[in-house]
C-alpha positions, 0 to 999 in steps of 0.5 A, a space after each residue: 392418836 384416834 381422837 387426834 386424828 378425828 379432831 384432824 378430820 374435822 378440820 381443827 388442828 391438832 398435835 399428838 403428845 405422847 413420851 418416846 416410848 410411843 414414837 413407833 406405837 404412833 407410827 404405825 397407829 397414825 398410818 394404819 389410821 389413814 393419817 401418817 403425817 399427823 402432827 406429833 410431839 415426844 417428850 423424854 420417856 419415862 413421865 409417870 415418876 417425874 416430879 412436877 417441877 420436871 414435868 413442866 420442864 419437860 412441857 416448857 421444852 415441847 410448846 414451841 414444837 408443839 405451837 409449831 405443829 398446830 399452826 403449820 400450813 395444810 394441804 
């Protein structure tokens, strides 16, 4: 979350990926950073024992989202 915040700030945008389990880890970190609306993506949880043909499932499901959330409108 720190650097995608800190790519934010910069003025490019960006989007935090992470699995389910981090939905309130990212939360309460993007708040406590001073950025609660940064963009983020979840995938299903758990990753670390899914085959590689499963996790690019899982990435084939998340880029629309993802594209989304990088190109929408910015105040």
């Amino acid at each position: 979350m720190h650097d995608i915040v800190d790519i934010e700030k910069r003025g490019v945008p960006a989007v935090f990926v992470a699995s389910a389990e981090f939905v309130s880890a990212a939360d309460v970190q993007s708040k406590s950073l001073g950025f609660p609306d940064v963009a983020r993506v979840f995938t299903p949880h758990p990753i670390q024992d899914r085959t590689d043909d499963e996790m690019r499932a899982y990435a084939d499901a998340a880029l629309d989202e993802i594209v989304a959330a990088v190109t929408r409108q910015r105040a």
